[in-house]
N, C-alpha and C positions, 0 to 999 in steps of 0.2 A: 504494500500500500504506500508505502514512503517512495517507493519507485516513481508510482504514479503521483501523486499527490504532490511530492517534496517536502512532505512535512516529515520529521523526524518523530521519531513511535518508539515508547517504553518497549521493549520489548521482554513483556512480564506476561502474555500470552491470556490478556484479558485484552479482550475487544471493548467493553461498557465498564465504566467504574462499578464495582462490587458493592454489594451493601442498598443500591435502591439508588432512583436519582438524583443525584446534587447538585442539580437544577443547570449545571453545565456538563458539558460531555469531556471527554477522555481524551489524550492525544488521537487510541485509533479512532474512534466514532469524529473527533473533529475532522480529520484526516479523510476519511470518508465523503466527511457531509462537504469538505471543499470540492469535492468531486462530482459535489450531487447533479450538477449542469448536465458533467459530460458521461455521466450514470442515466440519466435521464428518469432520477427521484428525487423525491424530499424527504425534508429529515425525519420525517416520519419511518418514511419507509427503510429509510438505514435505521434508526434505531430499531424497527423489529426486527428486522435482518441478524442484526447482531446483537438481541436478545435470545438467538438460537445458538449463539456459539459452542454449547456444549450438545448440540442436536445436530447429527447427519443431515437433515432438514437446511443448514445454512449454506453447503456446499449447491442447492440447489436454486438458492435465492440467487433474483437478476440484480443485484447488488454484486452479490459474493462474486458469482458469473463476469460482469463488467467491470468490475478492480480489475481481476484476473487479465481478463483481456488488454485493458488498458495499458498496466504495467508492463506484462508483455510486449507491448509494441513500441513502449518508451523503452526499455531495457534492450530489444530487437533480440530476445529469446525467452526462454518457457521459464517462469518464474518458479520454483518451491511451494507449494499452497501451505506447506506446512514447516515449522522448526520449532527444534527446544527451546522453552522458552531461557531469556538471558537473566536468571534472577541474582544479584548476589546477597550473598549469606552471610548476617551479622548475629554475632555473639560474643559476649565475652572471654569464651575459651578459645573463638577463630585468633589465630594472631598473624593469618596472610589473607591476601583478597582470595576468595572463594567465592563460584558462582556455581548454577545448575548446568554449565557444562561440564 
């Protein structure tokens, strides 16, 4: 999405901020909705979209469909639908950078 969009994306493998709305959206769902033009939706329709993000069901959304596409043709090859998310991992017993890679 950041392919397309240019926007830079937590990459914590949440598409909607967790927890309910906080009445603004999320790097991804902002990221998205700058797209909305050339998706040819509104922000309505990305936020359901990616209310399914733990549902098969999202891979099938014309949201999910037209990122895909889009970045694709801005990157001029077949993009990943999917990666680990990049989380790093705090605690007081860590004492180097640690992530979920």
């Amino acid at each position: 999405m950041g392919v397309a969009s240019g926007v830079a994306l937590d990459l914590d493998g949440d598409l909607i901020i967790p927890g309910g709305d906080s009445g603004r959206p999320g790097s991804t769902e902002a990221a998205v909705r700058s797209l909305g033009e050339r998706l040819g939706v509104g922000d309505g329709e990305v936020r359901r979209a990616l209310e399914q993000e733990s549902r098969p069901d999202l891979e099938q959304t014309r949201v999910y469909v037209r990122v895909f596409e889009l970045a694709g043709q801005a990157a001029r090859r077949p993009l990943p639908h999917a990666m680990l998310p990049r989380i790093r991992l705090q605690s007081p017993k860590i004492t180097r950078p640690l992530t979920t890679e």
